[in-house]
C-alpha positions as a printed Julia matrix, in Angstrom:
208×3 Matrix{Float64}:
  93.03  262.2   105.57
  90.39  262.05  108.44
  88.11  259.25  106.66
  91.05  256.91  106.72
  92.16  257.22  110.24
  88.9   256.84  111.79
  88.45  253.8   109.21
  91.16  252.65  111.06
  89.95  253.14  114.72
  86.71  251.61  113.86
  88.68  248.28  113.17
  90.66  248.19  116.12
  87.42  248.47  117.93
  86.04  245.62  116.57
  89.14  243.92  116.88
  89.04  244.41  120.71
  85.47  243.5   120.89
  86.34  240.35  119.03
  88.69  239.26  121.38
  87.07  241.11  124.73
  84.24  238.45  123.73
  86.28  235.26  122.86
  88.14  235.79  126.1
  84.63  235.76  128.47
  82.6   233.37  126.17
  85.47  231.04  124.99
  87.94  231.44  127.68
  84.98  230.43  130.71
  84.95  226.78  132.58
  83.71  224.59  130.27
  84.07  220.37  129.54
  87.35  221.55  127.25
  88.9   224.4   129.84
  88.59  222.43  133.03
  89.72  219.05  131.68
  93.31  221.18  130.57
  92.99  221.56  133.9
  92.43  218.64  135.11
  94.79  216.71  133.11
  97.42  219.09  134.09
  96.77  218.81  137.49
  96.94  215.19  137.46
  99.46  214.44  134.83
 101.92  217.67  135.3
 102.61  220.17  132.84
 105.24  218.26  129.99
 102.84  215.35  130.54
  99.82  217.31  129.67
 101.24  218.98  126.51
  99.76  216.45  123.85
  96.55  216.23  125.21
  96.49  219.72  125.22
  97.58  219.97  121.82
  94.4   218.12  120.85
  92.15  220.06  122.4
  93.48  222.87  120.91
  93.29  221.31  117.59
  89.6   220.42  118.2
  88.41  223.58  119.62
  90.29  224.99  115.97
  88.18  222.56  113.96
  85.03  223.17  115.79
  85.79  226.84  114.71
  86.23  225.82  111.31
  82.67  223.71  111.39
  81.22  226.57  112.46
  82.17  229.04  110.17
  81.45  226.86  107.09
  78.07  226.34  108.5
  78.52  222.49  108.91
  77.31  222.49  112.35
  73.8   224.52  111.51
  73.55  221.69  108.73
  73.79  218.69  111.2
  72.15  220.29  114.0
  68.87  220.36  111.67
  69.14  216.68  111.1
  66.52  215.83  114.01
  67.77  212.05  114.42
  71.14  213.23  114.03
  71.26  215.82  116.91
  70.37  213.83  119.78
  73.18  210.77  118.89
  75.52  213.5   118.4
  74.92  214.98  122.07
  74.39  211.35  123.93
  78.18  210.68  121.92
  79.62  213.72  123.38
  78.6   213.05  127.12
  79.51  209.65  127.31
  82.8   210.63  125.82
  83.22  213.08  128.5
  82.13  211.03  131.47
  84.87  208.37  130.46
  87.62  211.26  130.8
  86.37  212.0   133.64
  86.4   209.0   135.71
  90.04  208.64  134.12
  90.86  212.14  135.97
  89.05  211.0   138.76
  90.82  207.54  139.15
  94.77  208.62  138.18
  96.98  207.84  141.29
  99.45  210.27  142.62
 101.98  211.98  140.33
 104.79  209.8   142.44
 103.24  206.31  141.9
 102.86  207.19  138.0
 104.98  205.46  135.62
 103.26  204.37  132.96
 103.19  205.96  129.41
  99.9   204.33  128.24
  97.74  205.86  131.5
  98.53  209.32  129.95
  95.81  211.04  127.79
  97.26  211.0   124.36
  96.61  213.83  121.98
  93.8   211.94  120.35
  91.56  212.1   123.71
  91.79  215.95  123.55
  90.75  216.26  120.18
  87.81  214.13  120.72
  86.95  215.85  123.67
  87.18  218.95  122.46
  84.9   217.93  118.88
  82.36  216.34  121.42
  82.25  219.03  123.69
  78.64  220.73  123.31
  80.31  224.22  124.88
  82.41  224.81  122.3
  79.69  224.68  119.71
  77.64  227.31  121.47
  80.13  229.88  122.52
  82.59  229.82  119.51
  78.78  230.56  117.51
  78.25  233.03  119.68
  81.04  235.29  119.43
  81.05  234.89  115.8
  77.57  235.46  114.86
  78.22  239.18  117.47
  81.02  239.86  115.45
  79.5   239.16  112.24
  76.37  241.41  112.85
  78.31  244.0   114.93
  78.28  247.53  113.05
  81.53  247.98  110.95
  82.39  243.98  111.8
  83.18  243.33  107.99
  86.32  245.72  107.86
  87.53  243.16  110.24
  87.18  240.28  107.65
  86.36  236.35  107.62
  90.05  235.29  107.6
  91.11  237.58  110.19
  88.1   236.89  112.87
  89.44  233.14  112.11
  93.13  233.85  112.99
  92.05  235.67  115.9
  89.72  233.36  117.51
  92.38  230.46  116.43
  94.82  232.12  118.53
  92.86  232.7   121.61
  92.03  229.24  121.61
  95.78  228.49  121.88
  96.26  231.41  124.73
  93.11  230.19  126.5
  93.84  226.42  126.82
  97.41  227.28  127.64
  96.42  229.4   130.98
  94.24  226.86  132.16
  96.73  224.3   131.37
  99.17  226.73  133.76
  96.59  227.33  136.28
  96.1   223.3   136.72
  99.68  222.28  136.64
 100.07  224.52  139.78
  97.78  221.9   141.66
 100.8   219.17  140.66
 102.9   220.02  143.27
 100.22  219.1   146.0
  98.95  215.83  144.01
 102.01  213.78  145.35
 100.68  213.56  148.49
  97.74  210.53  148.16
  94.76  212.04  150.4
  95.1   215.4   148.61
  95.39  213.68  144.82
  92.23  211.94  145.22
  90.41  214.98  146.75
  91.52  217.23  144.02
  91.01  214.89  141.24
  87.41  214.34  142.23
  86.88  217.77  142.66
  87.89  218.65  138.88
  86.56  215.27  137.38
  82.8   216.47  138.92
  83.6   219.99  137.95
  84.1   218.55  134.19
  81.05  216.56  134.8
  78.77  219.82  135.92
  79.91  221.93  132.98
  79.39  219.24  130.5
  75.64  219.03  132.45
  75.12  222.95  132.23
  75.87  222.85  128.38
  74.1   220.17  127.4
  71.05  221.39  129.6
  71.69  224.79  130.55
């Protein structure tokens, strides 16, 4: 009876490690975290839903690239490599200077200025960051002692979910800004500030 139960404590160990480390790798600033934040700080919170619905979406298929081992297959494609980083940073830098250019939550009316789902999901499959960390924590849960009782399909769900729970707190934590973005002088301040902030982290992980 004893072999079972601590069995079972060793999982939920490893369980809470998995997510102890998806929550401090995954959940930090990065180009994907701070443009949720961003984009809900300059768009509101129901206008920010799709985009962040794409990132979200991304971040799950960068998971999925990763696991399969697609990623370690391009990334060894010397010619390939490079295109696929200057891609991702030019990507970025156009969101950015979108962030950094939307006027005051008053004085917008217009559907099309919105980013749509499809901006998030590219961000988030360009975004270097994502790559790195997601690979991180599942190459230390993968060689942690005991980390097989966990299972492939589990460590998936888990990590799939935190990527919903993380996007959605930053997404909270930048729609608080809204209230203060109808006000001109503070919109442009604060949308600069997190449209340089995106541009910085996208820096750090391409060069850091």
């Amino acid at each position: 009876m004893a072999e079972p139960l601590l069995s079972q404590q060793d999982f939920w160990h490893q369980l809470l490690a998995l997510l102890l480390a998806a929550a401090v790798v995954m959940g930090s600033p990065g180009p994907a975290t701070i443009s949720v934040t961003a984009v809900g700080a300059a768009f509101g919170m129901r206008h920010s839903l799709r985009y962040t619905c794409g990132i979200v979406l991304g971040t799950i298929a960068v998971l999925l690239v990763v696991a399969t081992g697609v990623m370690a297959v391009l990334t060894s494609m010397p010619r390939l490599a490079p295109l696929l980083a200057f891609a991702s940073a030019a990507y970025i830098l156009y969101l950015a200077f979108k962030i950094a250019a939307a006027p005051p939550l008053a004085a917008r009316v217009a559907e099309a200025s919105r980013p749509t789902w499809l901006a998030g999901f590219l961000l988030a499959v360009a975004n270097p960051k994502a790559y790195v960390a997601i690979a991180a924590v599942f190459a230390g849960a993968s060689s942690s002692q005991g980390a097989r009782d966990i299972g492939l399909w589990l460590k998936l769900t888990v990590l799939a979910l935190m990527i919903v729970a993380i996007h959605a707190l930053w997404l909270v934590a930048g729609a608080a800004f809204a209230r203060f973005l109808r006000q001109p002088a503070a919109s442009r301040i604060i949308n600069l500030v997190f449209a340089a902030t995106l541009v910085l982290t996208t820096a750090l992980a391409v060069f850091g």
